[in-house]
MIFIMI-587705 format. One line per 2 residues: for each residue z, y, x of C-alpha. Coordinates in pm, 1 decimal. Layout:
<rs>
Z,Y,X; ...
</rs>
This chain:
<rs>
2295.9,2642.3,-1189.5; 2099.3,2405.9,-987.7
1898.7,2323.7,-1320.2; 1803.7,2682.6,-1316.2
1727.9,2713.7,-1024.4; 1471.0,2417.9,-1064.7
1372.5,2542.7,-1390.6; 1282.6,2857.7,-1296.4
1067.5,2741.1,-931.1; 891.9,2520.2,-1228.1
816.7,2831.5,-1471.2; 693.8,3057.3,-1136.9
443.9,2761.6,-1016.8; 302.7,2793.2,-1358.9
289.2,3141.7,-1367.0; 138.6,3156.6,-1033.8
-149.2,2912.3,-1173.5; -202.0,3084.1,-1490.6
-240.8,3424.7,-1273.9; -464.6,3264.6,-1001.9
-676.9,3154.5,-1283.7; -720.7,3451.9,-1477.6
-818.8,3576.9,-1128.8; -1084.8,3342.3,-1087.1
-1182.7,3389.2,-1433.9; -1274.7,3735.0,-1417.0
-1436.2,3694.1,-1034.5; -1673.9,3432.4,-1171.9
-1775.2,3646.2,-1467.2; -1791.7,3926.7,-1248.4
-2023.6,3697.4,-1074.5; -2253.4,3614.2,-1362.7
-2297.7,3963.6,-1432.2; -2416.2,4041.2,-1130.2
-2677.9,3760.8,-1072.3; -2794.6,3857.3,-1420.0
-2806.8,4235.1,-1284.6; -2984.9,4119.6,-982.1
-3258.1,3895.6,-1186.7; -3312.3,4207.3,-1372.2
-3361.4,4439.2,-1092.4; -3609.2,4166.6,-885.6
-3804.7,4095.0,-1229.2; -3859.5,4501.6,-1307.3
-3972.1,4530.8,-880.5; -4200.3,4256.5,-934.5
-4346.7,4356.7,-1285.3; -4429.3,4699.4,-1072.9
-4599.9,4517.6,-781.7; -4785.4,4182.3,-933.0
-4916.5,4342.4,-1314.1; -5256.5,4440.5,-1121.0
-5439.0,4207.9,-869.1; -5740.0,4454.0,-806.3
-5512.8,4650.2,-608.1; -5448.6,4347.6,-358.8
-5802.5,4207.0,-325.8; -6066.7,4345.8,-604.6
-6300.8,4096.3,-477.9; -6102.9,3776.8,-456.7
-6007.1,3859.9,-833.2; -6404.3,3919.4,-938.7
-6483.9,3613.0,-765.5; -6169.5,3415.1,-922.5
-6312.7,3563.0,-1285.1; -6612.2,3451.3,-1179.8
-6538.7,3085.4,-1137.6; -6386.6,3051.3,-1451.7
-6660.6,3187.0,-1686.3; -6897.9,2926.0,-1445.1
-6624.8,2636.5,-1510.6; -6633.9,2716.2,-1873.9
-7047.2,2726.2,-1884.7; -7025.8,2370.7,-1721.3
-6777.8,2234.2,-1974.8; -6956.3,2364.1,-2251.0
-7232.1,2201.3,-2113.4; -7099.3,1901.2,-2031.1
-7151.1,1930.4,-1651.5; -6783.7,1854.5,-1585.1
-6471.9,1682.7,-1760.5; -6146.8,1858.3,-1859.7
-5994.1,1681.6,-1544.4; -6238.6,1839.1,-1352.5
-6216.4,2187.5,-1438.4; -5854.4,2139.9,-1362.2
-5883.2,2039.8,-1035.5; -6158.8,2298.9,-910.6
-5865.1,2559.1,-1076.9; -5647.3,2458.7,-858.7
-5814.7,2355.7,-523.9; -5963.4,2643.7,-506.7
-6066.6,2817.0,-193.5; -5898.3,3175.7,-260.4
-5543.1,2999.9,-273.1; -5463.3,3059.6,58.6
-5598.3,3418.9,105.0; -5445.7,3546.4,-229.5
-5085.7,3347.6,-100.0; -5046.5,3523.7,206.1
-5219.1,3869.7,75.0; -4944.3,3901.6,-218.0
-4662.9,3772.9,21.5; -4741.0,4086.5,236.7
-4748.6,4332.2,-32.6; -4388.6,4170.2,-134.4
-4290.3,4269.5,189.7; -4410.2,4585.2,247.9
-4301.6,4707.5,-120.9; -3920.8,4522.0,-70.0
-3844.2,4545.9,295.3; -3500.5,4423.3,235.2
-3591.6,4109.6,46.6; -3749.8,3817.3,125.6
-3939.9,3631.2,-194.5; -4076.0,3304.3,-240.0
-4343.1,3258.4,-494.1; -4588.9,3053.1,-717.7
-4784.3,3132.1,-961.6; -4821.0,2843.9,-1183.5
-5083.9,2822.6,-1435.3; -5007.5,2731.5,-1840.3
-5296.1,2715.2,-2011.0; -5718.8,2755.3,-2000.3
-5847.1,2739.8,-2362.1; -6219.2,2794.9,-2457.7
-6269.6,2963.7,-2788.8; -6689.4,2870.7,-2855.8
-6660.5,3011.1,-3193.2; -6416.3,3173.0,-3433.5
-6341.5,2819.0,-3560.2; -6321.8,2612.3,-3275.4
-6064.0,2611.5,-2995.6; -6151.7,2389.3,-2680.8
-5787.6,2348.9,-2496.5; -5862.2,2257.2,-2158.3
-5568.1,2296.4,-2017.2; -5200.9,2341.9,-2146.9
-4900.9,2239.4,-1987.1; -4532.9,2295.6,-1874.5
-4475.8,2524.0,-1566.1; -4500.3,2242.2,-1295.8
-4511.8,2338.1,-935.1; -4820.9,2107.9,-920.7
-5045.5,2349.9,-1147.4; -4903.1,2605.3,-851.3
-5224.5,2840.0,-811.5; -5070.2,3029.2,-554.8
-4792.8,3130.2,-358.0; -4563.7,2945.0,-104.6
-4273.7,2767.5,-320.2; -4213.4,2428.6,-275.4
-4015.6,2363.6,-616.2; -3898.5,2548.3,-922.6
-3558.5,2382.9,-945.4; -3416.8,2712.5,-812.6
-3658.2,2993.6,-880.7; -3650.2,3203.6,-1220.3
-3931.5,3356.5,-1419.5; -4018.3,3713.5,-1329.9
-4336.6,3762.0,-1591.8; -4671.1,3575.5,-1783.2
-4992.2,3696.7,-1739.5; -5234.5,3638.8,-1991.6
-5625.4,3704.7,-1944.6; -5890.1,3720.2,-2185.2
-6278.2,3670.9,-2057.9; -6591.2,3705.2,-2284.4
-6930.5,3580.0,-2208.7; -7259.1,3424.1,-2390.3
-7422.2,3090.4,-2323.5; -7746.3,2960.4,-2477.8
-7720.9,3286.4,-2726.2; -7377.5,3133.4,-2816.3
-7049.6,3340.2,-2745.5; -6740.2,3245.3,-2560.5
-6387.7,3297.6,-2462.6; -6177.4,3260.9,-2221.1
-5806.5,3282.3,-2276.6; -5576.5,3160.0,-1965.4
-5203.5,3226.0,-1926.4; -5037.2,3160.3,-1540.2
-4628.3,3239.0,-1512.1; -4501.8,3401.6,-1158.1
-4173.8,3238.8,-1006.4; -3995.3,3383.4,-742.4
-3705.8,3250.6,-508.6; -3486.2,3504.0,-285.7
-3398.8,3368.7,-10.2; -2994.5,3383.8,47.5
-2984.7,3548.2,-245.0; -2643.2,3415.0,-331.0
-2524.0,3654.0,3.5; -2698.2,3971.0,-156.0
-2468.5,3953.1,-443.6; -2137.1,3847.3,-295.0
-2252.9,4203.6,-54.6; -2276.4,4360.6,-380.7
-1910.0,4175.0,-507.3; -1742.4,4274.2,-150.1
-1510.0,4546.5,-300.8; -1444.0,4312.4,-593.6
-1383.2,4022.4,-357.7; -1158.3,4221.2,-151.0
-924.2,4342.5,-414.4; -941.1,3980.3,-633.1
-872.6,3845.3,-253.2; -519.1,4105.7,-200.3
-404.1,4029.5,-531.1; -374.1,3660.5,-451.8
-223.2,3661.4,-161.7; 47.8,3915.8,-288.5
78.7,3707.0,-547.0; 107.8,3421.6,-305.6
333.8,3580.1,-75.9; 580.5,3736.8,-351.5
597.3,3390.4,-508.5; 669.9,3249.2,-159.2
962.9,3480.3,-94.7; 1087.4,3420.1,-432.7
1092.7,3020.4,-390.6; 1217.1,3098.0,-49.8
1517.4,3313.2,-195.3; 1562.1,3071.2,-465.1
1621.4,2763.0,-233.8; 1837.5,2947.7,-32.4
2040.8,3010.7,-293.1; 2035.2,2695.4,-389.3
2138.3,2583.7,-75.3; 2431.7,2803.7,-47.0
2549.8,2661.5,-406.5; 2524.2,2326.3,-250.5
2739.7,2416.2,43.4; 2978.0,2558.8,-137.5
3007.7,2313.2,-390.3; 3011.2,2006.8,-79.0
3263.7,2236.0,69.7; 3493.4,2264.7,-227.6
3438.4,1894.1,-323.2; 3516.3,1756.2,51.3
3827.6,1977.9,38.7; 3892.2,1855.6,-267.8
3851.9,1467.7,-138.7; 4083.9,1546.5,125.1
4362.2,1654.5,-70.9; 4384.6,1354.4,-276.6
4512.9,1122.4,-37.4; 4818.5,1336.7,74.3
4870.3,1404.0,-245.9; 4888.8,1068.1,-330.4
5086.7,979.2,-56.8; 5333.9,1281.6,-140.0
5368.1,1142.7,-534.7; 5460.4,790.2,-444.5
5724.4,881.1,-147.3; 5923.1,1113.3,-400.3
5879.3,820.8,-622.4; 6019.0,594.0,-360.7
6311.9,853.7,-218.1; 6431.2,877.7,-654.1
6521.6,503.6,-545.0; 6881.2,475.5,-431.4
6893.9,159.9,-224.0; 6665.0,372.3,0.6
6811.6,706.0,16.0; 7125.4,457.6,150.6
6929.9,290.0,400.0; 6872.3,526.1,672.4
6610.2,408.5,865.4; 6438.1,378.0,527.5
6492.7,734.4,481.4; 6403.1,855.2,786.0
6073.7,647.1,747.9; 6005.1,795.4,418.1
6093.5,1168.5,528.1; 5894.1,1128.5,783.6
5581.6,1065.6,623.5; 5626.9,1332.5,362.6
5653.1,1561.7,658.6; 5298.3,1427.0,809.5
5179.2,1435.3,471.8; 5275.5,1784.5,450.4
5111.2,1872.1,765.8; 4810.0,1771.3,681.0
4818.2,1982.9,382.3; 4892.9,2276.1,567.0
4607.6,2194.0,825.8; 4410.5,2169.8,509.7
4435.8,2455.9,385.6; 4383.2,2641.2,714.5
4063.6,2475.3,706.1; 3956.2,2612.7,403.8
3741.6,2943.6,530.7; 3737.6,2818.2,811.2
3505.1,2460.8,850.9; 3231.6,2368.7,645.9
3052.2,1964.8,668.5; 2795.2,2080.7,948.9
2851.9,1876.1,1279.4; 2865.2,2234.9,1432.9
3053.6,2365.9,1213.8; 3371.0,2145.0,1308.8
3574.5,2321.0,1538.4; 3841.9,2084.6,1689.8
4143.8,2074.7,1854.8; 4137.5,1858.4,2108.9
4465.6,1679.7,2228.2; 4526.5,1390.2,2454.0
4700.5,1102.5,2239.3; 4785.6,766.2,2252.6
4528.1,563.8,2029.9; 4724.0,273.0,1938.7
5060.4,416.5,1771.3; 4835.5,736.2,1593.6
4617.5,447.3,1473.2; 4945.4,277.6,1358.4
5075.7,559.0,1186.9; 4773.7,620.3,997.6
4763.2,299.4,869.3; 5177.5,267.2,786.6
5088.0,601.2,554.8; 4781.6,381.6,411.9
5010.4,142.5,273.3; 5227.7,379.2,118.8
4934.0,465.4,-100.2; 4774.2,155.6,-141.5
5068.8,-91.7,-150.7; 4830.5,-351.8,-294.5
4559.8,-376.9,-67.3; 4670.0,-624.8,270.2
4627.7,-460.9,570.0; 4595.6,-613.3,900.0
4575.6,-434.0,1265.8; 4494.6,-660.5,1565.0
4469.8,-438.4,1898.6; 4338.2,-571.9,2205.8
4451.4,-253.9,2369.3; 4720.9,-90.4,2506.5
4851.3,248.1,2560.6; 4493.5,415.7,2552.8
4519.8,775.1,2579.6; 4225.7,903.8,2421.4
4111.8,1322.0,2434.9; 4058.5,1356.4,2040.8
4104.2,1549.8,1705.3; 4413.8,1407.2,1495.4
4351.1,1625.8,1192.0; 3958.8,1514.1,1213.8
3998.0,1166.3,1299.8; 4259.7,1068.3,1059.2
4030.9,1222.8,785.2; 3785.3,1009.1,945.3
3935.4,715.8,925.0; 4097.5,748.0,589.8
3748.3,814.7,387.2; 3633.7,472.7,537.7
3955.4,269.8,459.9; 3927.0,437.0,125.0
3567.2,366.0,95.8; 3699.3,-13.7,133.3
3948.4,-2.0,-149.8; 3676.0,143.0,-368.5
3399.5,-93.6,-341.8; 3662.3,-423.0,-403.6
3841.6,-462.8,-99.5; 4185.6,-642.2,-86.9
4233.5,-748.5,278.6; 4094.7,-519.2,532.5
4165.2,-560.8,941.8; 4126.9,-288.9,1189.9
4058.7,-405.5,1549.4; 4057.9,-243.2,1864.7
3886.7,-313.5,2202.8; 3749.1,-152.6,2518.8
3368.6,-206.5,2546.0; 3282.4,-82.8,2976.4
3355.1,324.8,2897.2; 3380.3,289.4,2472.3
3721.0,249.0,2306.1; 3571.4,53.6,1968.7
3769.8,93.1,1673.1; 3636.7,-193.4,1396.6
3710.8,-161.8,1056.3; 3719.6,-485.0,884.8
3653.8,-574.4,459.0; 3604.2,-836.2,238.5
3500.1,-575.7,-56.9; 3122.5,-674.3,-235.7
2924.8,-577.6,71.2; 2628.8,-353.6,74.3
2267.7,-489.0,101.4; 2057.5,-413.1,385.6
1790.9,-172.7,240.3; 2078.8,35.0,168.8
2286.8,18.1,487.0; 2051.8,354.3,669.1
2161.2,540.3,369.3; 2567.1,529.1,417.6
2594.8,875.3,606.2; 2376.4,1045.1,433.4
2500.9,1329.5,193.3; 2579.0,1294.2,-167.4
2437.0,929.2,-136.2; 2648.4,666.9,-317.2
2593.8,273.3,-317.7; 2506.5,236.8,-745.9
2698.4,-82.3,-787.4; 3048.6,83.1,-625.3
3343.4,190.5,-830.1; 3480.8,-112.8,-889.8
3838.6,25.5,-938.5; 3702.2,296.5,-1130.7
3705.5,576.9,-840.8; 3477.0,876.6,-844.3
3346.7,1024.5,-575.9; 3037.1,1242.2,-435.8
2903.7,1057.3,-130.6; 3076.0,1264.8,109.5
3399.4,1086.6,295.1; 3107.8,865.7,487.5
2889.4,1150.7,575.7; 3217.8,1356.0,704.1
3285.7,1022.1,911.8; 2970.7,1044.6,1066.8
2990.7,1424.8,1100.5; 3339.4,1403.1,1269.0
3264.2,1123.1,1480.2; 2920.4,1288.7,1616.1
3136.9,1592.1,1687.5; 3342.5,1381.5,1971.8
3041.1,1263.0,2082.7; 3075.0,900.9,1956.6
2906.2,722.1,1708.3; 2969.6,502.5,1378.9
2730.4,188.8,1258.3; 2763.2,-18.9,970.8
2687.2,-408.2,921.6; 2721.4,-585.4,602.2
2644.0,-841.8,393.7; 2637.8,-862.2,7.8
2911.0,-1021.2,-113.6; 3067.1,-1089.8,194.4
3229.6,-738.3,341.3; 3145.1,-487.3,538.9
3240.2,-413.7,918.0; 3220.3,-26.3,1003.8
3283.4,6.6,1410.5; 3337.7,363.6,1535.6
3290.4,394.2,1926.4; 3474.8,686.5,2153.1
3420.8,791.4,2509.9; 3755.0,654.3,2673.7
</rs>
């Protein structure tokens, strides 16, 4: 189930990608098309307003016309260099004039837009004859053969129309023409804004879909880990109950075992002994299972019973049930108090400190030695092995759930990483604490304080 689960988050995040993509996709071809739409639109306004200079200045264009047939005469003449016709082109003195004259008409024929320009001359070829060409001039669109208008650069302006213009003349009964060829560029300004205006709608919508995408994928993760979670919990629950039950189980199997013997069924105080563990034993199974629906691991989900007992004998008893189970293992008990009557959970505490005398016999323990002692307002209960330790990297990790040391089981028992993380669980819930200290290879010492 949990590999579902997982698998399934995996194949949504995927999903949600592939969506979001295709999303983006489309917006940015969306995009495209309109920038494309919008060069079109500015190139066709433009064609309308710059095809015809006599309509801006009639006399600035005569006089313009004018200096080139008088710049040709002189080159065919010899009177100036290619290099010089160039540079009276494009120093000269109706730049400024014919700049600011066709930026006004821009903005009284597109109020709405505001257009940078050049116009950027190509070529200036001389025809002297039907035979001869005389190329002046002929270059790339540079921003320094800029004739007029007020761009800066060309890195982000696009081409809006040529103009080509044809002048005839006669020199020294010899005739001439003129062919030159200038491009117009434009820039508009925050043009980038105009379209994403125009997109708005398309924005909006792309925008929704997203985010309901988002947010449905959210609540689905969201469900899914809860779910997840509640599997978890049920399974911890079921395995911690299931933990629980082994050792009276245990206990139970080996004191029927021992009662089939008949030198102790004729020993009374034997018997007694024996009967009276399968009766705690019992108990506990009882308490157990009354537990079932009605606990879970949570510290606030442990509802105890609080009764005062003596410390010493229930410790005692614990332990004399211990060795019922674990005849094998040698275990010591050396209190340094008396007749301590302590406020406390049996059915929690002796789960408590079963799981960590159990932990002991599972990770190679054969002597262990439980202490007590008063420390000021703390009744200490210390919990003695010789097992193979646990190394210090590790020791933060103990009471954590699910987490087990990887070189345990040396007597081949499973388990799930829960009996310590109950411990810590229980002992939190009477307001004490539990620390470990170990070294590898050389035991471990568990101590588990109570308020006295």
């Amino acid at each position: 189930m949990k590999q579902r689960i997982n698998l399934l988050i995996a194949f949504s995040v995927v999903a949600l990608i592939i969506l979001s993509t295709v999303q983006c996709y489309l917006v940015k071809t969306t995009y495209d098309y309109k920038v494309a739409q919008f060069h079109t639109e500015i190139k066709n306004e433009i064609a309308k307003i710059s095809n015809n200079y006599s309509d801006i200045d009639s006399l600035i264009v005569a006089k313009k016309e004018a200096l080139y047939k008088q710049l040709s005469e002189n080159y065919i003449q010899k009177k100036n260099t290619r290099l010089e016709v160039k540079k009276y082109i494009l120093e000269n003195e109706y730049q400024d004039v014919l700049t600011q004259k066709i930026q006004r008409k821009f903005e009284r024929e597109l109020p709405n837009i505001k257009i940078d320009f050049a116009i950027v001359l190509n070529k200036f070829i001389l025809y002297q004859n039907t035979k001869k060409a005389d190329t002046i001039f002929s270059e790339k669109p540079f921003i320094q053969n800029k004739l007029y208008g007020n761009l800066a650069s060309l890195n982000h302006a696009f081409l809006v129309r040529n103009y080509v213009g044809t002048t005839n003349g006669t020199y020294a009964n010899q005739d001439y023409k003129l062919l030159t060829e200038d491009s117009m560029y434009i820039s508009v300004i925050d043009w980038e804004m105009i379209i994403l205006r125009r997109m708005m709608f398309v924005l909006i919508l792309s925008l929704l879909s997203i985010l309901t995408l988002i947010t449905l994928f959210v609540i689905a993760i969201k469900a899914l880990i809860k779910q997840k979670k509640v599997n978890e919990i049920k399974t911890d629950f079921i395995n911690n109950i299931t933990h629980e039950l082994k050792t009276p189980l245990a206990t139970l199997s080996i004191s029927t075992k021992i009662l089939e013997r008949k030198d102790i069924r004729d020993n009374d105080e034997n018997f007694n002994t024996i009967v009276n563990t399968i009766s705690r034993q019992n108990n506990r199974l009882q308490n157990l299972i009354d537990q079932v629906m009605a606990n879970s691991l949570a510290e606030n989900g442990i509802d105890l019973q609080k009764e005062k007992i003596e410390t010493e004998a229930f410790i005692a008893t614990i332990v004399n049930d211990f060795k019922i189970t674990y005849p094998e293992i040698d275990i010591k008990t050396i209190f340094k108090t008396e007749n301590t009557n302590l406020v406390l959970d049996k059915f929690y505490l002796t789960t408590a400190l079963l799981n960590v005398l159990e932990n002991a016999v599972k990770y190679g323990s054969n002597t262990i030695t439980i202490k007590t002692k008063l420390n000021q307002n703390q009744f200490s209960i210390c919990i003695e092995d010789d097992g193979i330790g646990i190394e210090k990297n590790k020791q933060s990790l103990l009471f954590e759930k699910f987490y087990r040391v990887e070189q345990g089981n040396l007597h081949n028992t499973k388990g799930l990483g829960l009996g310590l993380y109950y411990v810590d669980q229980i002992i939190k819930a009477h307001q004490g604490s539990v620390n470990v200290v170990s070294d590898l290879g050389k035991g471990t010492l568990f101590t588990i304080l109570l308020k006295v």
